[in-house]
C-alpha positions in Angstrom: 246.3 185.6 159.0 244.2 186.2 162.4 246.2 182.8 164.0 249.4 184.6 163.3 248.6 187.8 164.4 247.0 186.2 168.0 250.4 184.1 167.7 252.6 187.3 167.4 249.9 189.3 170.4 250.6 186.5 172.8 254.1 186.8 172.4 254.5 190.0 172.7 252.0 190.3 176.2 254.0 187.7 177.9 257.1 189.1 176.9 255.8 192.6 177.8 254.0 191.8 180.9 255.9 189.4 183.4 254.5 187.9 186.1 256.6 188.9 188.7 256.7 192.3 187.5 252.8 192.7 188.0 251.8 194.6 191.5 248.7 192.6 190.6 250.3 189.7 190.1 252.6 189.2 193.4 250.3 186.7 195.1 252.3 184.4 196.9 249.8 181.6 198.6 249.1 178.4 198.0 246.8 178.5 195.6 248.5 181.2 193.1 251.9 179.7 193.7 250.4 176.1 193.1 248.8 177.4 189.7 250.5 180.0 188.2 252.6 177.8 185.5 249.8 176.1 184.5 247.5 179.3 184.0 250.7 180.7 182.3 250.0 177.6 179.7 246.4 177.7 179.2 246.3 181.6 178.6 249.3 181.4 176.3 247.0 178.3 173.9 243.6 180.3 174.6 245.5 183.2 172.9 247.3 181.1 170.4 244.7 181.2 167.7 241.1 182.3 166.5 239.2 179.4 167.0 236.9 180.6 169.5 236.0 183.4 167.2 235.6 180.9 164.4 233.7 178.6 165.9 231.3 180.9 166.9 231.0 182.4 163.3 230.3 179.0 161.7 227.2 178.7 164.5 225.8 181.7 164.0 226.6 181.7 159.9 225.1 178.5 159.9 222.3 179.0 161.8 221.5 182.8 162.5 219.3 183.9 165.4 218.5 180.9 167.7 214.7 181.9 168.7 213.1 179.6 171.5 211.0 177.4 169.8 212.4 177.6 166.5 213.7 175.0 163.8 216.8 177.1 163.6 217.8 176.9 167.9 216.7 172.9 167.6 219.1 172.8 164.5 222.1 174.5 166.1 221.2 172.3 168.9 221.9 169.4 167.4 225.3 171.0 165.3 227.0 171.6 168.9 226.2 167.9 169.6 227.9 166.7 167.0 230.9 169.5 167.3 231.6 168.9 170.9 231.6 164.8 170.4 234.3 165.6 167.4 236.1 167.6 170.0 236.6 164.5 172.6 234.0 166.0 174.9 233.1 163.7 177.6 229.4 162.7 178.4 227.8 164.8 175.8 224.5 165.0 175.5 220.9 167.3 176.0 218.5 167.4 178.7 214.8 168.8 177.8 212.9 171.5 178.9 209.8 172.9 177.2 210.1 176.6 176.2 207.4 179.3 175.4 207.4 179.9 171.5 206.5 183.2 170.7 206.3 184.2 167.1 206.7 187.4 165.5 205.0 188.5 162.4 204.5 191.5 159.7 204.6 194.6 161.9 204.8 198.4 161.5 204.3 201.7 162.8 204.0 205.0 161.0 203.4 208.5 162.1 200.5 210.0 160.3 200.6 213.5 161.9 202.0 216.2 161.9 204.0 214.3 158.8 203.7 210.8 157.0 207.0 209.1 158.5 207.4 205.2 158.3 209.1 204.6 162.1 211.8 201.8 162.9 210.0 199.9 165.0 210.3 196.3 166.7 207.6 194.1 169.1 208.6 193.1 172.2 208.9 189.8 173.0 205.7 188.0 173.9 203.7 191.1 173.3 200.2 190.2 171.7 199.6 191.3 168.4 196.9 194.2 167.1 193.3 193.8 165.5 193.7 192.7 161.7 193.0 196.7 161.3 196.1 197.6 163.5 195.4 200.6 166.1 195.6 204.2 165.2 195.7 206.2 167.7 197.0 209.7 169.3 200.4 209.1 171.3 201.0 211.0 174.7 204.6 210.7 175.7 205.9 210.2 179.6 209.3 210.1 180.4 208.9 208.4 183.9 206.4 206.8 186.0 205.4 209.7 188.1 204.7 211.0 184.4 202.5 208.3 183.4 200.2 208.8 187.0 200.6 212.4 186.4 199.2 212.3 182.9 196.7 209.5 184.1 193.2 210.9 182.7 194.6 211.7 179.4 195.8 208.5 178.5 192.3 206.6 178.2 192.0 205.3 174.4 196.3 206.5 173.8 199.2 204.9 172.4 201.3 205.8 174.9 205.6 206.4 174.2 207.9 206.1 177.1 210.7 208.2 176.0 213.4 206.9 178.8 217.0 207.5 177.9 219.4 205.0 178.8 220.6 205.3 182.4 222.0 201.8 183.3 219.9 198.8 182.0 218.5 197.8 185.4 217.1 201.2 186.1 215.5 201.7 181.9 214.8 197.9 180.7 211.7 198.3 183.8 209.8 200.5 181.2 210.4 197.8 178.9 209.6 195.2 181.2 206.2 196.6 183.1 204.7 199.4 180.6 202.5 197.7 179.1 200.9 196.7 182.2 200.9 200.1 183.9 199.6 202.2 180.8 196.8 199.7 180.3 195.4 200.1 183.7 195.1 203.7 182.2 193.0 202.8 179.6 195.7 202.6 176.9 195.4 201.2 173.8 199.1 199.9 172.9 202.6 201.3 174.4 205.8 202.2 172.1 209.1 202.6 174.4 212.3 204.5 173.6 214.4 201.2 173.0 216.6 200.2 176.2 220.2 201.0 173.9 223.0 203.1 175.0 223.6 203.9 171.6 221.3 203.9 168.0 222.0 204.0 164.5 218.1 203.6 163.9 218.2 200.0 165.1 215.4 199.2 167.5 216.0 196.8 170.5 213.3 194.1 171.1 213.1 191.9 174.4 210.9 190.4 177.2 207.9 192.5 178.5 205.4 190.8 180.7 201.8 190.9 181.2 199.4 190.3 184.2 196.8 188.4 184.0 194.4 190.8 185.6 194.8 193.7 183.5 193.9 193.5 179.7 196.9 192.9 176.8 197.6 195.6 175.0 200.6 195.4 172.0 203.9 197.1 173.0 206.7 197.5 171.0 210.0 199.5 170.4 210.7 202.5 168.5 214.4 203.2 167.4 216.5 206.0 170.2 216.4 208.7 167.4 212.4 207.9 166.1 211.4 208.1 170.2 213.1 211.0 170.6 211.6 212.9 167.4 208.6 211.6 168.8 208.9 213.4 171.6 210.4 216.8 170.4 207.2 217.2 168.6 204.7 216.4 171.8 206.7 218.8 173.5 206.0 221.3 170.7 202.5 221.1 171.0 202.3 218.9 167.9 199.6 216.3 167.8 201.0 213.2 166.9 199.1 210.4 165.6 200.8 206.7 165.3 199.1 203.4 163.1 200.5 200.6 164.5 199.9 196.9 162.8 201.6 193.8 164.9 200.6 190.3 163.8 202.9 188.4 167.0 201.3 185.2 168.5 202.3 183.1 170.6 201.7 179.1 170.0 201.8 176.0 172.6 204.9 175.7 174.0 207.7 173.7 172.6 210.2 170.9 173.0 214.2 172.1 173.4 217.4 171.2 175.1 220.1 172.1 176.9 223.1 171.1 176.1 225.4 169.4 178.2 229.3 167.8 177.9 232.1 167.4 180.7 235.8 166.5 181.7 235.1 163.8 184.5 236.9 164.8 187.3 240.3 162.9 188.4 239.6 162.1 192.0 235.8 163.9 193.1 233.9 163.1 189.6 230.5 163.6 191.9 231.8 167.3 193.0 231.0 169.8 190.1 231.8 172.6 188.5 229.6 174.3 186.2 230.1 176.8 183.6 228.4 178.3 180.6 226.3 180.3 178.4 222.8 180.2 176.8 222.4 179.0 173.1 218.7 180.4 172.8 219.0 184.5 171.5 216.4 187.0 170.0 215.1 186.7 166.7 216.9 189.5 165.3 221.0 189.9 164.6 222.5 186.8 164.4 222.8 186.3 168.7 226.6 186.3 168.6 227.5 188.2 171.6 224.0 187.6 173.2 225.1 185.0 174.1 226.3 182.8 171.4 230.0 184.1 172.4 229.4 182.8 176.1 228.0 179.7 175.1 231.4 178.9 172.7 233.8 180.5 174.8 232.6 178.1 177.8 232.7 175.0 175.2 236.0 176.3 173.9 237.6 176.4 178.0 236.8 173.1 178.2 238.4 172.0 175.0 241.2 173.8 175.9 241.7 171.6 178.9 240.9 168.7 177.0 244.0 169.6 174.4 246.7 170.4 177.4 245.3 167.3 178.8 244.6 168.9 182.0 242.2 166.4 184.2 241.0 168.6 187.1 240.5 166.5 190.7 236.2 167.6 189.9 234.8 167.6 187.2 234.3 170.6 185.1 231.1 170.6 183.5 229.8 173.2 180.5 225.8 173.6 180.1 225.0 175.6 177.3 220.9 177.0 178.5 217.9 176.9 176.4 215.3 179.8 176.9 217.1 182.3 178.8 215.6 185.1 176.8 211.9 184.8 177.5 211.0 182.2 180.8 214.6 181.0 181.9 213.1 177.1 181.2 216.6 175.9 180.5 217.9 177.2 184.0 215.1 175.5 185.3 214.9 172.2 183.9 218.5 172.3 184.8 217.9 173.2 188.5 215.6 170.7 188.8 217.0 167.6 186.9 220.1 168.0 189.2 218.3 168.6 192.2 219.7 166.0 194.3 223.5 167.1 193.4 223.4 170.6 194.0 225.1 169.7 197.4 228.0 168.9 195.3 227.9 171.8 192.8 230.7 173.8 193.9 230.3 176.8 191.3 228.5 178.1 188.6 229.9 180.3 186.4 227.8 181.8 182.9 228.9 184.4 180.6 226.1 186.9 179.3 227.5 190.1 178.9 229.1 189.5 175.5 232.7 188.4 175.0 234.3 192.1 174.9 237.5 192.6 176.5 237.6 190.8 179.9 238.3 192.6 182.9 237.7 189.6 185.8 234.7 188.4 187.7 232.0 188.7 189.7 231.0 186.6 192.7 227.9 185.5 194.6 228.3 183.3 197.1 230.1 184.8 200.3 233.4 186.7 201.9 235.6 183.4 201.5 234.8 182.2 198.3 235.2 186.0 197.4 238.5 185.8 198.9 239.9 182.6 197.0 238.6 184.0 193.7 240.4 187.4 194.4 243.7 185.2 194.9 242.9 182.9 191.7 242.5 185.8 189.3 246.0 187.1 189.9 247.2 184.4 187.7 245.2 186.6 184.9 247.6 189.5 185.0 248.7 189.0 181.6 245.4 189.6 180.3 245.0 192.2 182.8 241.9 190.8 184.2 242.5 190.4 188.0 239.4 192.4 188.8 236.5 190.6 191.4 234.0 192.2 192.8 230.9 190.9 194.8 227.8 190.8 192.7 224.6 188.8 191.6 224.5 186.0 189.4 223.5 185.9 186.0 220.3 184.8 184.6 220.6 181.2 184.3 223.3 180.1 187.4 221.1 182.4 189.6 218.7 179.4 189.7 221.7 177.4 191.4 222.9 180.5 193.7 219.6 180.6 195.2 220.1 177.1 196.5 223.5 178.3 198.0 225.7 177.2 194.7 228.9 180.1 194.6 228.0 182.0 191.2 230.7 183.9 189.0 229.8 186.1 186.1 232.8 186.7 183.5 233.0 191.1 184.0 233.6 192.3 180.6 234.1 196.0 178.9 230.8 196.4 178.1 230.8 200.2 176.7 229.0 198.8 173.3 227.4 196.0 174.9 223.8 197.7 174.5 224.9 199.3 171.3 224.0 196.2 169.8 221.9 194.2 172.6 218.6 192.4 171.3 218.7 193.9 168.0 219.6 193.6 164.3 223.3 195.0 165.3 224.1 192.0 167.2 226.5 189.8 164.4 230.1 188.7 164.2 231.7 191.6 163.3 230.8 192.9 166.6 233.6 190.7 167.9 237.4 191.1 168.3 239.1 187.8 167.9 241.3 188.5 170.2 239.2 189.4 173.2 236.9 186.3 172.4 240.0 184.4 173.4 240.8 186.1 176.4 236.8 185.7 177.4 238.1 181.9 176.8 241.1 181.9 178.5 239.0 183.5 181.7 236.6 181.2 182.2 239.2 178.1 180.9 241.4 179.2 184.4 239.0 180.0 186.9 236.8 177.0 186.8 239.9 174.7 186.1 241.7 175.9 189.7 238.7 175.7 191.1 237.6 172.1 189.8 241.3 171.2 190.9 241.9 172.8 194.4 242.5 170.5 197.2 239.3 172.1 198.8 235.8 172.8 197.5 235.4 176.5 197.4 233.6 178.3 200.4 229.8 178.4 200.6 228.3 181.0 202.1 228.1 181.2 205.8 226.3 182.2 208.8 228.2 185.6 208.7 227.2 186.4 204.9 223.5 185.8 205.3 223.4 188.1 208.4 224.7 190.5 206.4 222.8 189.5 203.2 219.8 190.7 205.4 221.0 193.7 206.7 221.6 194.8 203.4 218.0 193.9 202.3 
């Protein structure tokens, strides 16, 4: 029923939404004019059926959350193998890296005063665990930095609760990120944060916090938005509140992994390169489907889908599906540094991690001209209404590549619920619209395609750029 109904959608958008008829879509050079019937093909079979969608279900069915380190990540490893050999998937095969393997174990938290309350509570990642006692301890909430220095001679021998709503996740996930560090230099005991989520339905949100070496671990974790917030309402009150906190995490030598790697060998310029992709490693909560288990397939799926029209680009297009993103970015390196020697001839990297919600374009890295030929590729995406490009930093794992002066894209998505669900139990299947899971396809399927197939490699930066990359800095 779902391949009829995206059968019956695509008919109706391109019947609905002409080309020509699309101020977004009047694009009249070279490149556009060159393209246009052959985007016009690969949308219409990215949005022919669900198999994006299902593809991505069986993984993360099959195989749930894909921790680094784990037996179920080496498993799922090893499934994709087999999958994109079956597909006709050219030079298919893994590259190592060794990953961090952190390991979560029994955990709680429960308010003892002024009420018995059982919280909803995850660690962080990497975060050490408590004494086999746990801690119990009074809390002291901040809500901001200045707070914590403020509040600095009460927090000796505290649990202390950063209760930081959700501005933007570059501005909140630093609480997540560095509190443990900066509370301990206090004197802290262990550190609860107000989960970095948009929205809550009592789901907590782990992810990566850091340590430095200097300063002494403490154990940080996550309360749910609503438990943080209670939290606080009662500190504010007056209220003494009093948290027991029991964490058995460890982390164990690292471990052996892979990224995963298949092509379409280019036509004419096999040794030029285009790159795109997702990474296969997630949290070990939810099931990792739209972080980033939707990238990784919709990336594997573009290439299929040039594979099927048996469209041979001039480069070739190649998909790497990362390892270890979440916690150390190992798969970005071992990438970066296996393929050292070519990065001359990478001509873009392009990664999806921002879930596969409703596409609206792209964003660049990597100069005003190759800015300017994406702008004048993505008009050919006016059917999906996706023409949008902006210029922007890289995502996690092609970010290793832009620094060495590789152009970096990032698929732009609608990401309203994105950190509903990000790095928590929430993040599953039914998360994900079939439909804009193939459009997430059909984006990354026709960008890196034109690109691969241009008569010229697209722009690097120039002199120009970095003079104004500095001024900016």
């Amino acid at each position: 029923m779902k391949n009829v109904i995206r059968t019956v959608f695509t008919a109706f958008v391109f019947a609905s939404v002409p080309i020509a008829n699309s101020a977004a879509q009047t694009s009249r050079t070279p490149i556009a004019n060159k393209y246009r019937t052959t985007a016009r093909k690969m949308i219409a079979a990215a949005m022919s059926d669900s198999s994006a969608w299902n593809k991505l279900a069986d993984l993360t069915d099959t195989f749930g959350h894909r921790q680094s380190g784990s037996a179920a990540l080496d498993s799922a490893i090893d499934w994709i193998v087999a999958r994109m050999k079956a597909d006709g998937l050219e030079n298919v095969h893994t590259e190592p890296a060794m990953v961090p393997h952190w390991v979560r174990g029994a955990e709680s938290a429960t308010l003892l005063k002024p009420r018995t309350l059982k919280l909803h509570m995850i660690g962080l990642g990497m975060t050490v665990g408590t004494s086999a006692g746990g801690i119990t301890a009074p809390v002291i909430v901040v809500h901001s930095w200045n707070e914590l220095t403020a509040h600095a001679p009460q927090v000796k021998g505290k649990i202390v609760l950063y209760d930081v709503p959700f501005t933007n996740y570059g501005e909140t996930v630093q609480y997540r990120g560095g509190g443990a560090v900066q509370a301990a230099k206090l004197g802290a005991v262990a550190v609860l944060i107000r989960s970095v989520s948009s929205g809550s339905m009592q789901n907590p949100h782990t992810g990566w916090m850091g340590y430095d070496s200097a300063v002494k671990k403490i154990p940080a974790a996550a309360l749910s938005v609503e438990d943080a917030a209670m939290l606080s309402r009662m500190s504010a009150r007056g209220q003494e509140v009093v948290v027991s906190l029991s964490m058995n995490e460890q982390r164990l030598p690292d471990a052996s992994s892979r990224n995963v790697i298949a092509e379409l060998r280019g036509s004419e310029l096999p040794d030029e390169v285009v790159v795109m992709g997702g990474h296969i490693d997630s949290w070990d909560v939810g099931q990792g489907a739209m972080d980033d288990g939707g990238g990784a397939v919709a990336a594997w799926e573009a290439l299929r889908l040039m594979k099927r029209l048996g469209l041979r680009p001039r480069r070739t297009v190649r998909v790497v599906l990362w390892t270890n993103e979440e916690t150390d970015g190992r798969g970005a390196e071992a990438y970066r540094d296996a393929h050292r020697n070519e990065l001359n001839n990478h001509v873009m990297a392009m990664e999806s991690d921002n879930g596969v919600f409703r596409p609206l374009g792209y964003r660049i890295a990597g100069g005003r001209k190759a800015l300017a030929v994406a702008r004048d590729i993505a008009t050919l995406l006016g059917p999906l209404n996706a023409t949008k490009v902006t210029a922007g930093g890289p995502e996690a794992d092609v970010e290793k590549l832009a620094s060495l002066g590789v152009p970096a894209m990032s698929l732009e998505v609608d990401g309203g619920k994105y950190f509903w669900y990000h790095h928590s139990e929430a993040d599953t299947m039914d998360k994900l619209d079939p439909h804009e899971v193939a459009a997430c396809v059909a984006l990354m399927s026709v960008m890196s395609y034109v690109i691969a197939d241009m008569p010229s490699p697209l722009p690097r930066a120039d002199a120009v750029d970095s003079a104004a990359a500095l001024k900016k800095h």
